[in-house]
N, C-alpha and C positions, 0 to 999 in steps of 0.2 A: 336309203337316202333320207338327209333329213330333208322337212318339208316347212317347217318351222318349231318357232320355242317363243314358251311364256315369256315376260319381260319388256323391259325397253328395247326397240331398236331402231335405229334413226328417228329419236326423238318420239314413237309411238309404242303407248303400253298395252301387250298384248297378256290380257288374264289369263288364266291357266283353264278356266272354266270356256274361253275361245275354243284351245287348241284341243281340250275332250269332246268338244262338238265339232269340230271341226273333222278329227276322229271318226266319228261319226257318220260324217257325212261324204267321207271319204271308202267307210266300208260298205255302203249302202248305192251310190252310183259311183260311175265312171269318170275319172275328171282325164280330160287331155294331158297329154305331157307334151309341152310346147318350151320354145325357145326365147328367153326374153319378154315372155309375154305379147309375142307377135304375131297377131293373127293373119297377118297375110302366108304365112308360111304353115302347112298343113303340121299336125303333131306327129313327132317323133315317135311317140305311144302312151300311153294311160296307165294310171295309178289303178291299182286292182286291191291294192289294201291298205291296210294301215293300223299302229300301235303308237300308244301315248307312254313313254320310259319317263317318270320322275327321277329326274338326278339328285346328287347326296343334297346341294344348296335348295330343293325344292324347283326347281325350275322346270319346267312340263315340256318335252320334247316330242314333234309329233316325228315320226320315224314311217316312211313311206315304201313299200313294194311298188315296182313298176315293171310293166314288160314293154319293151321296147323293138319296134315292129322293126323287120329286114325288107331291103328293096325288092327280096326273093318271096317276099309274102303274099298272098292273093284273099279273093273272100271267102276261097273254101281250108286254105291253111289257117284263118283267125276265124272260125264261126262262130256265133249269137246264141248268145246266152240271157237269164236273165237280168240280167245289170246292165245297166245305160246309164248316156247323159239324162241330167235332168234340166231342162227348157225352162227356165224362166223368164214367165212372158207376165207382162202387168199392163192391164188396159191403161190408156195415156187420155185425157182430153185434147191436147194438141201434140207436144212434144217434150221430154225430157232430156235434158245436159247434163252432164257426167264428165268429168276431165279426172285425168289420175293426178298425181301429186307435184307435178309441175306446175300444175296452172295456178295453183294456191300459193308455189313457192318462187315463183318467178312474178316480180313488183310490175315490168313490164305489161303481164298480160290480166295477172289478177283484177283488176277494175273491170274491162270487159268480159271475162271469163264470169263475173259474177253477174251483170247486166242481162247475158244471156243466159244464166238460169232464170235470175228475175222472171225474163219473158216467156220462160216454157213452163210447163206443170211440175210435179212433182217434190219430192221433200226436199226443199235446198239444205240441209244440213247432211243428207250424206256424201260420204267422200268413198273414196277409191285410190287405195294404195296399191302399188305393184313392188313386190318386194327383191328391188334389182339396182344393183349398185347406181348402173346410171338409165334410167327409165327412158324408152321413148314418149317424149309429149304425144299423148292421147286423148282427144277430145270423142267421145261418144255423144250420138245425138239418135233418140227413141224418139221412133214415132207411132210403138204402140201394133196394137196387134187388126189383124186385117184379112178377109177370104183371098184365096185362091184366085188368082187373074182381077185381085180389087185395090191392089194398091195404089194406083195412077189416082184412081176417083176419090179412092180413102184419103188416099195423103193432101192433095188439094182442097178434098172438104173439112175435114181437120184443121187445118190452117186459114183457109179465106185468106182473100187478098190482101188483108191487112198483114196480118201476121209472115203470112209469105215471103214478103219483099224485107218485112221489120228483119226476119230471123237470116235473111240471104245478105242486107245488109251488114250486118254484125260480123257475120262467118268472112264476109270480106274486111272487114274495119282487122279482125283480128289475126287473119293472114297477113295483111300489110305489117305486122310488128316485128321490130329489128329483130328481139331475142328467139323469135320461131326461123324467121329467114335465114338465122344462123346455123342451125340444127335441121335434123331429119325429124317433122313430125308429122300424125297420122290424125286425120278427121275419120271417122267412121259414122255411117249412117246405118241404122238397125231397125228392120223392121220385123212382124211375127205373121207369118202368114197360118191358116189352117189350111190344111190338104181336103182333098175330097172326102177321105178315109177317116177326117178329124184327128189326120194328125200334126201336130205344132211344131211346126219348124221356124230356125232363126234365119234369118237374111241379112247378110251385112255389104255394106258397099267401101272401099279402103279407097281414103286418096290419100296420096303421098306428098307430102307441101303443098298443098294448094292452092290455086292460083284464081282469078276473078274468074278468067275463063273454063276453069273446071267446074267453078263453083256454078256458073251461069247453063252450064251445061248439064250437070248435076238437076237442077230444079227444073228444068225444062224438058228433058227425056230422061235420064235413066227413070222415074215410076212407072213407065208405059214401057219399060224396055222391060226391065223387071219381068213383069204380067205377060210379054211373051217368052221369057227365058225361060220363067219357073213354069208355065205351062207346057213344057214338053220337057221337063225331067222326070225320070221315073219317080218321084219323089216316095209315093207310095209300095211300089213294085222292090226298093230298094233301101226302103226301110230311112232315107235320109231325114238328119235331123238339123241339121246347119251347111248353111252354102254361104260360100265368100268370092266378093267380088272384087274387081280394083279397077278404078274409074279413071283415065288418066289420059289426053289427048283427045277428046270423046270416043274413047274405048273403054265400054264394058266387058272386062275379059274375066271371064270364071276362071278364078285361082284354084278349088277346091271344092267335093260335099264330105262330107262327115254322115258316117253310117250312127245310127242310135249310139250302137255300144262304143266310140270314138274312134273308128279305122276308119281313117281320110279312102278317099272310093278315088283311085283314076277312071272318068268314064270312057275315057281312050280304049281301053284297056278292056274294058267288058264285053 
């Protein structure tokens, strides 16, 4: 399959020298094979290799192998090996915002989409593209890496009161805008916990349109719900390396984990 090519496309130039590291970094971990770039839905399967085909015009194709897991599969039909996801976690001082290419391209939202990076940490000049005809709007918001049953405390001292209310205000100002109202889009909150075992897992919490009252709810219990969720997953026993959530009604319902080498785990099932 291809995966991508050098060149223009929707208005952005992708070097050729991307797609050989990209290459790269594709034969070295395991990247999910996911749908839409939608994380609330576990992957279909993972990319296992990869080759870069220059075509006659020069144009640098990355060409991808994938295997692609059956609902007949378990954890002793896909066993572990050495290739995994690779976790990338970056210490945060407060919080980072990240929207993919909606929020840049929609006049509507753009003004506050950028006030709220203002107000968090991190490099405001990177962006985040998803490369799919029509993207779901995805606002990401890091808040940085944290122990094992500490996020409740991490995340509130992190922010102080000031900040708390500034960043909860905003999330609502911006949910209130016609051209989201219109659409299905996804707030994500991400956090990085370390396991006992020191191992780095990602946390993610998915709301779907959000509303004042999610949002109010959000800030108030899911950190403390969190620190009892992940405290009784085998996180270590089991090798996980990402769990996702979805926040909606005040229901925190575990959607999925993700084993290292990228096979979603039902723990129903174990």
């Amino acid at each position: 399959m291809v995966i991508a090519r050098s060149g223009v496309i929707n208005q952005v130039l992708t070097p050729p020298e991307v797609i050989v590291e990209s290459a790269k970094q594709y034969n070295e971990e395991y990247i999910p094979l996911t749908i839409e770039h939608d994380i609330r839905n576990p992957p279909i399967g993972r990319v296992v290799s990869a080759e870069v085909i220059v075509l006659d015009d020069g144009t640098h194709v990355l060409q991808g192998e994938a295997e692609v897991f059956e609902e007949s599969d378990n954890l002793d039909s896909l066993p572990k090996n050495d290739k995994s996801i690779k976790i990338r976690a970056e210490e945060i001082d407060n919080f980072l915002v990240l929207g993919n290419q909606t929020f840049e391209e929609d006049e509507d939202v753009a003004d506050i989409y950028q006030e709220l990076r203002e107000l968090g940490a991190g490099d405001r000049n990177r962006v985040y593209r998803e490369d799919s005809v029509e993207p779901i709007s995805l606002l990401i918001i890091g808040f940085g890496i944290f122990a094992l049953q500490g996020i409740s405390n991490g995340f509130f001292s992190k922010l102080g009161e000031d900040l708390y209310e500034k960043l909860k205000l905003k999330l609502k100002n911006l949910s209130e805008k016609k051209s989201l109202k219109q659409k299905e889009n996804l707030l994500q909150f991400q956090f990085f916990v370390n396991s006992h075992a020191g191992r780095r897992i990602e946390v993610n919490v998915v709301i779907t349109n959000p509303s004042h009252n999610d949002l109010d709810g959000f800030f108030a219990f899911v950190p403390a719900m969190l620190d009892t969720i992940l405290s009784g997953l085998p996180v270590d026993d089991l090798d996980i390396c990402r769990v996702v959530f979805s926040y909606e009604f005040t229901q925190l319902k575990l959607l999925y984990v993700l084993r290292s080498d990228g096979v979603p785990i039902n723990l129903y099932r174990i």
